[in-house]
C-alpha positions as CSV (number, residue, x, y, z in Angstrom):
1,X,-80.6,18.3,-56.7
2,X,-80.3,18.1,-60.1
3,X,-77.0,19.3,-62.4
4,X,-75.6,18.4,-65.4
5,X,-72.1,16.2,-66.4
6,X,-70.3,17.2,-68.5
7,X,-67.9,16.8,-72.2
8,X,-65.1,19.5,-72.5
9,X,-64.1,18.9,-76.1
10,X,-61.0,20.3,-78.0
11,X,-62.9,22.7,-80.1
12,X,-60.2,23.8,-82.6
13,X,-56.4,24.3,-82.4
14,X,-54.9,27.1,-84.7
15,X,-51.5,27.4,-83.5
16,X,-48.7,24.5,-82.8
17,X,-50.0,22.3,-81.3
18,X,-47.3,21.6,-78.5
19,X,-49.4,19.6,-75.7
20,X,-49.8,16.8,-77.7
21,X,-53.7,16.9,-78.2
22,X,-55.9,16.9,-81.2
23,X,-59.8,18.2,-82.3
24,X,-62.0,15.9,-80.6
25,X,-60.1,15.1,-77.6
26,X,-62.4,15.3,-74.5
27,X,-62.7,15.0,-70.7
28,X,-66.0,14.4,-68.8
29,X,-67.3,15.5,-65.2
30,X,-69.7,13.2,-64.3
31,X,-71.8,12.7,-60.3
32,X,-70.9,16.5,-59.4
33,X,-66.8,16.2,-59.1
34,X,-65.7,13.3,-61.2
35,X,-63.1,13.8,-64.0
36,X,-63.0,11.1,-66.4
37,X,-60.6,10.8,-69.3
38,X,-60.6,8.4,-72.2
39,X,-58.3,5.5,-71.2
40,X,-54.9,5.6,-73.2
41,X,-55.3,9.6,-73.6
42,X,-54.5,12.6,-71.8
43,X,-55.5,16.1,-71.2
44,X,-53.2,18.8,-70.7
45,X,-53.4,20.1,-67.1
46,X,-53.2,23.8,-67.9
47,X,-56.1,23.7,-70.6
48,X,-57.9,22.1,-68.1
49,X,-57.0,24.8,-65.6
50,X,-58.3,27.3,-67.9
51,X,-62.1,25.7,-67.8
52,X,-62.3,24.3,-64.5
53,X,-63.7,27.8,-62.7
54,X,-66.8,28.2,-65.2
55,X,-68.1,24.1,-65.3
56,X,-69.7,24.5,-62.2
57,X,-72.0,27.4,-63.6
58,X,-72.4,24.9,-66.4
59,X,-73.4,22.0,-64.8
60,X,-76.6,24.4,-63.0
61,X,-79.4,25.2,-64.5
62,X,-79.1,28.9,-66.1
63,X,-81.7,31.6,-66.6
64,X,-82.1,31.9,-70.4
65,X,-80.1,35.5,-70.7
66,X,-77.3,34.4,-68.4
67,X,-74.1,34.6,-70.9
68,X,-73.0,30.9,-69.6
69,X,-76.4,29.7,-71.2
70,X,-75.2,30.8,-74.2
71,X,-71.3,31.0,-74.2
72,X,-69.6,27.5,-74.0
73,X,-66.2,27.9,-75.6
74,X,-63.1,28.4,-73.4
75,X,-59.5,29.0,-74.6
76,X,-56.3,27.6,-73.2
77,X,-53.8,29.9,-71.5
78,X,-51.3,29.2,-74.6
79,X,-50.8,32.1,-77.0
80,X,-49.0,30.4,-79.4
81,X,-51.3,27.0,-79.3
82,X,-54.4,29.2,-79.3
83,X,-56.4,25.8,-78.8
84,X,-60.1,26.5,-77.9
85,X,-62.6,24.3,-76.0
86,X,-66.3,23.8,-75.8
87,X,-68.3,22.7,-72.8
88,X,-71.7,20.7,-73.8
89,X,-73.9,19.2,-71.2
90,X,-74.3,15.8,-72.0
91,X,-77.1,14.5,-69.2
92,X,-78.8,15.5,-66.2
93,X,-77.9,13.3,-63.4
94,X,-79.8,13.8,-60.0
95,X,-77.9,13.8,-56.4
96,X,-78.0,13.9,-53.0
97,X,-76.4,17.0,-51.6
98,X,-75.9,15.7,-48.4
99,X,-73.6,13.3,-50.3
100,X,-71.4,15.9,-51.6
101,X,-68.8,18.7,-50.6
């Protein structure tokens, strides 16, 4: 089967930024279920809380008008950080899926 991995950048922040991460900042599924983040960085747990239920969508192949084709930014629970993220595909990697869960 074929999907896509993954790069969840920090889109924009335009609140205070209390979790400590900046424009740019990123994480990476790669293989189907591996999170990767930069060595020496971090991610905070709740933003990635926030994204985690719509990258498996985004790591299939989509049917042109599906909204997830389209639609790739994701905000963080915060109010007051108001720090959006954008989900890009980055490759297409192809698996076994008797390999995974």
């Amino acid at each position: 089967m074929e999907l896509y991995d993954l790069r969840v950048v920090v889109d924009s922040i335009e609140g205070r930024p209390v979790c400590g991460m900046q424009v740019g900042d990123y994480f990476e599924v790669t293989n189907s279920s591996e999170l990767r983040i930069p060595e020496g960085k971090h991610f905070c747990m709740y933003a990635i809380a926030s994204v985690l239920p719509l990258l498996p969508a985004k790591q299939r192949a989509l049917p042109a008008n599906d909204w997830l084709e389209s639609d790739s930014l994701v905000a963080c629970p915060d109010p007051e950080e108001r720090l959006v993220m954008r989900i890009e595909r980055t490759k297409t990697v192809t698996l076994d899926s008797t390999q995974l869960t």
